[in-house]
N, C-alpha and C positions, 0 to 999 in steps of 0.2 A: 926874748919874747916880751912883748907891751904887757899892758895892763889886760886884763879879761874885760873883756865888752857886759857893759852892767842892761840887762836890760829888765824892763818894767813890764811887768804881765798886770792888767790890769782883766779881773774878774778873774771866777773861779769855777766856770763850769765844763760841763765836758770836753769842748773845745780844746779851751785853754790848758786843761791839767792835762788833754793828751799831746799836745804842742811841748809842753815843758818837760814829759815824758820822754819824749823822745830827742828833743835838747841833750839830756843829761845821758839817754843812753848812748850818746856819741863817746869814743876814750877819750878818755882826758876833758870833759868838759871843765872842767872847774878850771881850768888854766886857760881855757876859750871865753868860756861865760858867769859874770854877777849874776843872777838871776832871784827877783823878787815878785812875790804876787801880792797885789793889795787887793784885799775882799772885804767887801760890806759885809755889816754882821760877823757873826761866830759862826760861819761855817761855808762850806764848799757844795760847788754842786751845783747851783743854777737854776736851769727851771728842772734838775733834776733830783733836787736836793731833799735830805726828809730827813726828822727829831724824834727824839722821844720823848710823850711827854712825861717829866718822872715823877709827876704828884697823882697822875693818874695810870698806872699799870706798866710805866715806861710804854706806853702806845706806840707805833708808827703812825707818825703823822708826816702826809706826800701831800704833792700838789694835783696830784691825779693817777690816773693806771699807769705804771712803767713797766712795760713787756719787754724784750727782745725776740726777735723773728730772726727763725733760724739761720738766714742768710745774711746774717751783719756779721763777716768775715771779718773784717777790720777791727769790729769793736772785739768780736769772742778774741779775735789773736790779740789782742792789746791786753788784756784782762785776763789771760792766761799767762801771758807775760809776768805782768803785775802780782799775781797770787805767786807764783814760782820763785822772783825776785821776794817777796814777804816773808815767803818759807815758814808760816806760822806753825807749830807742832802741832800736829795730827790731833792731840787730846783738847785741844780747843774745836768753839763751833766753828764749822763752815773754813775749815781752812786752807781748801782745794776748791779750784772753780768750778767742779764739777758738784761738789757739796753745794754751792752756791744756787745754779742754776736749776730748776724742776721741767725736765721738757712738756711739752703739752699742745694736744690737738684740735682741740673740740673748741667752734666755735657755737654760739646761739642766738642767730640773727630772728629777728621779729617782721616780720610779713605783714601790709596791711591789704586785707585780702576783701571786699565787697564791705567797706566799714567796719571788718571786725581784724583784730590783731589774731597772726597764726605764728606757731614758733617755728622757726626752720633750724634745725639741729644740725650741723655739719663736722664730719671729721675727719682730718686729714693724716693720711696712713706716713710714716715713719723709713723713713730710710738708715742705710749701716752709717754714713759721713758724719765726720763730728765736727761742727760750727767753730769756724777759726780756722780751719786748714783748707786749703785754696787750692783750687786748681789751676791752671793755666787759664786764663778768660777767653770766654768763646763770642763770639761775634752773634748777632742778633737774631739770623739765621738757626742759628744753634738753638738761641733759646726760646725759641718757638719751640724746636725739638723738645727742651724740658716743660715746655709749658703743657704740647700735647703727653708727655709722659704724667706726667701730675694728673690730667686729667682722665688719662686710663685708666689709671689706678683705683681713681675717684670714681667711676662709671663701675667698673670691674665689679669693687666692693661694694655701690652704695645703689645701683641700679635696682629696683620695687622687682619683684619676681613676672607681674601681669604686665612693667614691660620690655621685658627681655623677648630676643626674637631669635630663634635658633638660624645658622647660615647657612645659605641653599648654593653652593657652590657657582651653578648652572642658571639661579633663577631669572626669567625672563624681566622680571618688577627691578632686580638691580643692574641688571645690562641696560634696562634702560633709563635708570637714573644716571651712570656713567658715561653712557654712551662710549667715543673714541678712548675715556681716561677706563673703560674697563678694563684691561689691561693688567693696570696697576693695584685693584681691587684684587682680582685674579690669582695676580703674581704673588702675594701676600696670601692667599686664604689661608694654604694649609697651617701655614705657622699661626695664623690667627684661632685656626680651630683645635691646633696642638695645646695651646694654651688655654683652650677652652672661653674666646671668647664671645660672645652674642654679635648683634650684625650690629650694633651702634660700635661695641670695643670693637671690630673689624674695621672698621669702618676708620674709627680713629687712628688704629694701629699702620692703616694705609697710608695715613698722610704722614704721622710719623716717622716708617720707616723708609717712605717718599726723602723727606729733610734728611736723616742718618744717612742716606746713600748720596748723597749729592752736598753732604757737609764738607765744606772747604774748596769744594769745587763748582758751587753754585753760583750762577746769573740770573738775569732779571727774565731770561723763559721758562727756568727752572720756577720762580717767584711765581710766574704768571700761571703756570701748572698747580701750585700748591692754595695758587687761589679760588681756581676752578674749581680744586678738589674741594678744597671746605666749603664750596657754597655748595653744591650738587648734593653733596650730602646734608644742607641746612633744608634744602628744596624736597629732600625726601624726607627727613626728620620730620619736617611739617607736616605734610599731606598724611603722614603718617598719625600724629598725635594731635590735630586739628580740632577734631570734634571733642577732644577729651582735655583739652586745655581748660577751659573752666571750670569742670566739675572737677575734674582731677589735678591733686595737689601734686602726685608725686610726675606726672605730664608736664603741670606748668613749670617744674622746677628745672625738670631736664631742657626743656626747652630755654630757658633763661640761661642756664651755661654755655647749653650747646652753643647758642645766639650769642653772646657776651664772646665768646672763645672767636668763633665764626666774623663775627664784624671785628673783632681785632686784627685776626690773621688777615684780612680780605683789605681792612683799612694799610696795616703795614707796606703790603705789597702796592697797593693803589699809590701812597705817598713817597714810597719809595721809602720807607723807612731804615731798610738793611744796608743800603749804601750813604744815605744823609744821619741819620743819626736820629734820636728821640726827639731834641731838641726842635728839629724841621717842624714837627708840628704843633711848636706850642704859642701859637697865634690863635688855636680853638678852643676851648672848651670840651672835653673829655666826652661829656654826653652828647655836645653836637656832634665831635667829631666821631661816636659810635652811629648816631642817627644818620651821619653822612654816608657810612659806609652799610648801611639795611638794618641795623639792631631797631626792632617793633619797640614798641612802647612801655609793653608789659615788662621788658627788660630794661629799658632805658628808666622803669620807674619800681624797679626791685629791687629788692632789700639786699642784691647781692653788690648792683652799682654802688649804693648809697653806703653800705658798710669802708668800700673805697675812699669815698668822700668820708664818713665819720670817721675813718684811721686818722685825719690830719686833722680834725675839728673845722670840718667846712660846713657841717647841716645839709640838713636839706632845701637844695636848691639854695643857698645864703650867698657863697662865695662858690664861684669859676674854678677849676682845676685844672690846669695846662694838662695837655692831653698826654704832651712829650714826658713830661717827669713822671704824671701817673704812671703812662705804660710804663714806664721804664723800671718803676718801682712795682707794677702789678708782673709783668715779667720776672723779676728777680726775687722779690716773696715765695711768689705761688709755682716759678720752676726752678727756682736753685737754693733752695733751703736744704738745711743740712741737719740730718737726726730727726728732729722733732720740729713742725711749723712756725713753732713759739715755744720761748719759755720764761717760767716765772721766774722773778727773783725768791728767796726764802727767808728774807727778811727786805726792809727800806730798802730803794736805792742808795741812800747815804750811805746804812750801814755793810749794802756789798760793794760797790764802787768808789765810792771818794772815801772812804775809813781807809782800806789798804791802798787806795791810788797818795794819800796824805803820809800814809807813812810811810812806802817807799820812798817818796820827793822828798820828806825830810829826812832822812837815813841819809839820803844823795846828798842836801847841802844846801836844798832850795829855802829862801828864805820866805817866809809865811808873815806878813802883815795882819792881821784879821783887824776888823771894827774899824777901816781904811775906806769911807766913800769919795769913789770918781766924781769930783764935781764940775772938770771941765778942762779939754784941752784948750792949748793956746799957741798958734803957730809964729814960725819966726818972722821978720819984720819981710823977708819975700818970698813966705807963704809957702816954702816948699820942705817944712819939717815942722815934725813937733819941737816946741822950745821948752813950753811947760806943763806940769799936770798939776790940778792944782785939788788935790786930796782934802777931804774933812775927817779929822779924826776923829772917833764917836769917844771914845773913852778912857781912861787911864788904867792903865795894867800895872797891878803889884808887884810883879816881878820884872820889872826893865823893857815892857814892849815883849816878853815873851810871855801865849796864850797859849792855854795845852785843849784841846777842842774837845776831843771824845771822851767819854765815859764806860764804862763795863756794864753791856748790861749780860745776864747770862753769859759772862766768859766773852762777850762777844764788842770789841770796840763800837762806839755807837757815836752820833752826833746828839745831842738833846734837841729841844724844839725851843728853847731859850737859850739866854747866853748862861754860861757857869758864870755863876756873882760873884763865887767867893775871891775869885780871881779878880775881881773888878773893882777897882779904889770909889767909883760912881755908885756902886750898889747900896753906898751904906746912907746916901740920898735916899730917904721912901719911894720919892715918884717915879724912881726907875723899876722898881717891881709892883709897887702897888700900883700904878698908873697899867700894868702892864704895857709900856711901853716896846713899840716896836721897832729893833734897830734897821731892818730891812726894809720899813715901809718909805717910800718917796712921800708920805705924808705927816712922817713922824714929827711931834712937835718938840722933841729932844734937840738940843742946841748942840752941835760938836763943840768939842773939847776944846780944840787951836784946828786952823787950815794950814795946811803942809803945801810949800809950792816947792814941787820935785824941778827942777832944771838939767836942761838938757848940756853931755859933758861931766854933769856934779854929779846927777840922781841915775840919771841913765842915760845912755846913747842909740837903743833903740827901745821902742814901746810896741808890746803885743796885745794887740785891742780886744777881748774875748767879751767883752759884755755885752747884752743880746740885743737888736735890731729897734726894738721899741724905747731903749733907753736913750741912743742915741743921738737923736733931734735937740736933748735937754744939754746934753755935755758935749756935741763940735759942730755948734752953731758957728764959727769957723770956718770949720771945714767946708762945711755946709757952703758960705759965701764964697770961700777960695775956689772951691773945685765943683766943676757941673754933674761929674759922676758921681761924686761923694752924695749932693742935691739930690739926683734922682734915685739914689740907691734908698737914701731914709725916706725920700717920700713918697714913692713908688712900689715898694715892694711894702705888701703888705701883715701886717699882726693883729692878733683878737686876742683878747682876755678869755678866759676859761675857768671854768668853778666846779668845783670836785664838793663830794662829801663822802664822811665814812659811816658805818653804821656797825656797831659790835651785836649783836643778838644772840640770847639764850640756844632756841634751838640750831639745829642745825638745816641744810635746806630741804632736805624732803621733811625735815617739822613743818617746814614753812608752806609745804606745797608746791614745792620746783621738780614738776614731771620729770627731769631727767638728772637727778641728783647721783644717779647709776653712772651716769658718762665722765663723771671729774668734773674738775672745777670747771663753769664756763665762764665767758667773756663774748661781750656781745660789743662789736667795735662801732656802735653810734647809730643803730636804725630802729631805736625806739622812741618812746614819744619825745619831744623837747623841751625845755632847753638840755636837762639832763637825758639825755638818749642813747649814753653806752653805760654800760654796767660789769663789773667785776668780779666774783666769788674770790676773795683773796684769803680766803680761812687758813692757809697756807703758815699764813703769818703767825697766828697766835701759839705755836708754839715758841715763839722768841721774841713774845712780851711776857708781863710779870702778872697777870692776872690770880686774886685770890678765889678760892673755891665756890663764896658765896657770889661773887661776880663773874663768874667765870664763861665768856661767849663761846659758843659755839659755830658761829659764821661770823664774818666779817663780807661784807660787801660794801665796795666802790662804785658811787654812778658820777659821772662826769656829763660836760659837756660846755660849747660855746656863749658866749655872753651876749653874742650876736654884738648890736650895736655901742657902743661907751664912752659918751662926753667925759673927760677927764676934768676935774676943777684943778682951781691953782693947789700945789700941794700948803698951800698956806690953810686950808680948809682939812684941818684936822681930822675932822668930824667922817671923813667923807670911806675911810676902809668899814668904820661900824658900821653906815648906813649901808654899805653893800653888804657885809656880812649879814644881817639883819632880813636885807630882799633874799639876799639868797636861802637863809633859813623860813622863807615863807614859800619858794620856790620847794623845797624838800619838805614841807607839814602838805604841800599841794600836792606832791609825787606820792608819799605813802600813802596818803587819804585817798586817793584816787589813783595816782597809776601802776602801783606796788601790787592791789589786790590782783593782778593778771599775772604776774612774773609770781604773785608768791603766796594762792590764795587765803592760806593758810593765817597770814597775818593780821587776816580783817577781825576784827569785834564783832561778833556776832549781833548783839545791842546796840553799838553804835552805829555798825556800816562802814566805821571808817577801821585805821590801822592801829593796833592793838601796843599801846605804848607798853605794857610789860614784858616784852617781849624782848627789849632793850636793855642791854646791864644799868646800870645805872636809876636814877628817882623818876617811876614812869609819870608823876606828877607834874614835872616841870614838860614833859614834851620836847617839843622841840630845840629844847633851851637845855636839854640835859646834856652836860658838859663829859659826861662819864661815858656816854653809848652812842655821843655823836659830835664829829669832826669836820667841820665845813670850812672851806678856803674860798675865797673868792679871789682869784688869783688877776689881780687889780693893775698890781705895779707895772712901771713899761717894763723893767728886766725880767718878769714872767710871762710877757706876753707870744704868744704861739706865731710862726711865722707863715706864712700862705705860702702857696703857690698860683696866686690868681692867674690869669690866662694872660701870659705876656711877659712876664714880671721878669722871668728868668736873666732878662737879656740887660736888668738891671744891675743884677749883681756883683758885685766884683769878687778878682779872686785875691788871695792870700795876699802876694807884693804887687796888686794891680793898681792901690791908690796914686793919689798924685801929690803924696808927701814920701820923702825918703827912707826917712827914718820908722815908717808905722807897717808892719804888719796886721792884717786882720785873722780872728779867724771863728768862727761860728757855724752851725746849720743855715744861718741868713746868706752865707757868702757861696762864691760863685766853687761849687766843691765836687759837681760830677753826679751828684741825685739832688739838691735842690729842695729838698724839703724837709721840713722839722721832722728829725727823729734819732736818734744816738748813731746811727751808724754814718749820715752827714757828719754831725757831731766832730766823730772821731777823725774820719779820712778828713775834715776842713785842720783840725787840731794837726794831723800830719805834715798838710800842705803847707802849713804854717812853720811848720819845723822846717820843712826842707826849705822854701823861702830864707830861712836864715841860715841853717847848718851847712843847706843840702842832702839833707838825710830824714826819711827813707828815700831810695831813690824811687819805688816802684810801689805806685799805692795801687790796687786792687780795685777796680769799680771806680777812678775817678774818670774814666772817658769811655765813651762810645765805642766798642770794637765795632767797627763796620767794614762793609766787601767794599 
């Protein structure tokens, strides 16, 4: 047997550490593969990465809300894996992933109803399945089926009592809403009335059990029946709650689902979606293509659409959302979730995900660079491989190039939110701490150490690209020139910057006046005011920070949101992460003064009118400047930047071994991975594809392609 194939993993977030993951669970790898990762900075993780900070309470500090949604099968089985393989003893925190994860329902979307903000409260009931375990994949057909089940349940439990309609077997008013499809109403009541449900859950239950009987044996008249059916019932729905739409809240709500569900199923079948695949329609715009298919406007401009659009940081109305990857992604959320809709982490993503994904890979064998920045490939002289990588070393390690990353906090390995100095021969320079110098920023004005040129043959012989889509353009301008796909990939598919803040406070939230502090924690996924327009209750966390007694918060809340537009200067302009931090802390003194008193009335100064700085751990004096009770990122750098899915973009992508160099592997959410848009569960299946691209292993990733008839 030769030499083991050395290969160069360049970045360290999701992607990448699930690619290398499953590298090594191949047997015998270490006599197949070198494998080293070079990562900017002290630490792992990406844009999903989070510290603590240790002079102020060991805090968690993120770049924004990191959820999981019960149906990232991919990612729970990976991370089940990973905890099993750690095998940390029990009398530590969180040392089973089930310890890890908090399931959770209840979402808190914000309504802008005749000029005034309404809260719309929703939440979605729980099933036995537990997230990671997979069933066989069902074809599109199918999940209509789950979609209409989702939505029963949702009607079932959450339907206003004034409007529930008792079912009339016989009655004349539904014969002839159905006409010839009465039938199939009919054929369905009794079990519909067995279960006790109203003439809307009948109604749905029809077309449900319509899909269930004709699952795996269905055609496009079958389609054309199912679309009849949901519009007849959208045409009676109406006429029905017509006059009660604008006074009545709990009216216009149901109608917004209804309508939302109804133009889905109706567009599906119109485009033929069940035999072309999602993809066929992402030449449109998601809201066009609901308005193509009958959704009114009050839905096309609800707070239910628009939470859609906030899941990915697109705002409102800002960026286009391919209709194809939406559905594809509103499909699989909101019908095939498993347990609980969402759930939280119970500490940082650092500290549940890349802490043990880091020390499994090291246990393996994988070799860990840190403080290692990508400064630019270099292909061979006919353009069809990498030849060189040509690395900046940020720093000198006391111990031979070996950095030990985590720290303990509570029992619990952690990442910090700076580098550990002690280990670093630069530290004992002032201006690397005093300056607070940042090793991750592309505008840092710290000089690398020495430049490292990796060679292809010496360093490595194949290179796995994981760094995220916006850094790109900077380091294979190369590429860029050699190849037209490579070209239209960075500059075609689109990124936005995003900026998060955290906020620690005394009371808790019904201190603060959050009417529904009874329902759990909520999360409201981007349909309140802007730029910051989604917001968090993460109070979750503060049992596994180090908070003293007289400091001690009571809620923590996240509000996030997009940077909309962003001229980058040269990174030779220093200056230029403060002056965004700085906007963006004047963007959060404008949210609490003004847009806080509605979510949390409680907060306001009675005297002032505005929001009540002692209410914040820390010196209510300073305000917004209080470093102790508030956390703001402006998440600036291209390797933080969020990836779109504008309308088109898709057909940019590429997948894992699709470039047009030999030797490079890709692998990210940017890449062409089978959902296509930023969120850990691409993540992980592109990190997969990646593996198998080089091992061939897994053979069978879950959710990377369309099951279609």
């Amino acid at each position: 047997m030769g030499e083991p194939k050395k290969i160069a993993v360049l970045g360290g977030g999701m992607a990448a550490m699930t690619a290398v993951y499953e590298l090594t669970s191949v047997p015998d790898w270490k006599n197949q593969y070198e494998i080293t990762v070079y990562q900017l900075g002290w630490r792992l993780g990406g844009k999903g990465a989070s510290g603590r900070r240790q002079n102020v309470a060991n805090r968690i500090e993120e770049h924004g809300v990191h959820l999981w949604f019960g149906a990232y099968d991919n990612a729970f089985g990976l991370i089940q894996r990973v905890y099993e393989e750690n095998a940390r003893p029990l009398t530590q925190p969180m040392a089973h992933w089930n310890s890890v994860f908090k399931p959770c329902d209840f979402l808190a979307l914000e309504e802008r109803v005749n000029g005034n903000w309404v809260h719309w409260p929703m939440r979605f009931l729980r099933n036995k399945q537990i997230p990671g375990y997979q069933d066989q994949p069902t074809d599109i057909w199918d999940t209509i089926g789950n979609l209409l089940k989702t939505g029963l349940t949702m009607f079932q439990h959450h339907t206003p009592d004034h409007m529930k309609e008792a079912v009339h077997p016989e009655s004349n008013q539904h014969r002839e809403a159905f006409g010839d499809l009465f039938h199939l109403w009919k054929g369905v009541l009794h079990e519909a009335e067995a279960a006790g449900l109203d003439v809307i859950g009948a109604f749905i239950y029809t077309a449900l059990r319509y899909v269930e009987n004709h699952s795996g044996t269905h055609g496009h008249s079958h389609h054309g029946i199912l679309g009849r059916l949901v519009e007849l019932f959208l045409k009676w729905l109406w006429k029905k709650i017509e006059a009660d739409i604008e006074k009545d809240t709990a009216a216009r709500r149901l109608w917004i689902a209804c309508d939302l569900g109804v133009s889905t199923i109706k567009g599906i079948i119109a485009d033929d979606v069940i035999s072309k695949g999602y993809n066929a329609i992402n030449g449109q715009d998601y809201r066009a293509w609901l308005k193509k298919n009958g959704a009114t406007e009050i839905t096309l401009n609800s707070a239910l659409v628009q939470a859609l659009y906030g899941l990915v940081l697109s705002g409102y109305k800002v960026h286009t959302y391919e209709a194809g990857t939406l559905l594809r992604i509103l499909l699989q959320f909101f019908g095939n979730y498993r347990g609980a809709f969402y759930y939280r982490m119970k500490a940082g993503m650092g500290d549940c995900i890349f802490a043990p994904m880091y020390e499994v890979l090291k246990k393996r064998g994988v070799i860990f660079k840190f403080f290692h920045k990508v400064k630019n490939l270099r292909l061979s002289a006919d353009k069809k491989r990498i030849e060189t990588i040509e690395v900046g070393r940020q720093v000198t390690l006391k111990q031979k190039g070996n950095y030990n990353p985590l720290f303990n906090v509570k029992g619990l390995p952690c990442w910090p939110s700076t580098p550990l100095y002690e280990q670093i021969v630069e530290s004992e320079r002032e201006e690397l701490i005093r300056d607070k110098i940042n090793l991750e920023s592309a505008w840092t004005p710290w000089e690398d150490v020495e430049t490292l040129e990796l060679k292809l043959n010496t360093d490595f012989d194949e290179v796995l690209l994981g760094i995220s889509l916006g850094a790109l353009p900077y380091i294979t301008s190369e590429l860029k020139s050699a190849s037209q796909s490579w070209s239209d990939m960075i500059t075609k598919i689109m990124a936005t910057p995003s900026q998060a803040a955290q906020l620690w406070l005394r009371p808790d939230t019904s201190g603060m006046g959050w009417p529904y502090w009874r329902g759990g924690k909520a999360f409201n996924p981007g349909t309140y005011v802007e730029p910051l327009d989604a917001w968090a209750d993460m109070s979750d966390l503060i049992n596994r920070e180090s908070w003293p007694d007289e400091d001690f918060p009571n809620t923590i809340i996240y509000t996030l949101g997009s940077m909309m537009e962003l001229a980058l200067p040269p990174f030779t302009d220093h200056s230029f992460p403060t002056r965004q931090k700085e906007e963006l802390k004047k963007r959060l003194l404008e949210y609490l003064n003004k847009d806080a008193a509605y979510l949390w009335p409680l907060t306001t100064d009675a005297q002032t009118g505005e929001f009540d700085w002692n209410l914040l751990v820390g010196d209510a004096t300073k305000k917004e400047n209080n470093e102790k009770g508030i956390y703001v990122t402006a998440n600036i750098d291209p390797t933080a930047w969020y990836v779109l899915a504008e309308v088109g973009t898709t057909r940019y992508r590429l997948p894992a071994k699709g470039t047009d160099f030999e030797n490079l592997v890709i692998t990210g959410d940017w890449t062409k991975n089978g959902i296509n848009a930023g969120c850990i569960e691409a993540a992980v299946v592109s990190g997969m594809q990646a593996s198998r691209a080089i091992c061939g292993s897994p053979i069978k990733i879950d959710g990377e392609n369309d099951v279609v008839k």
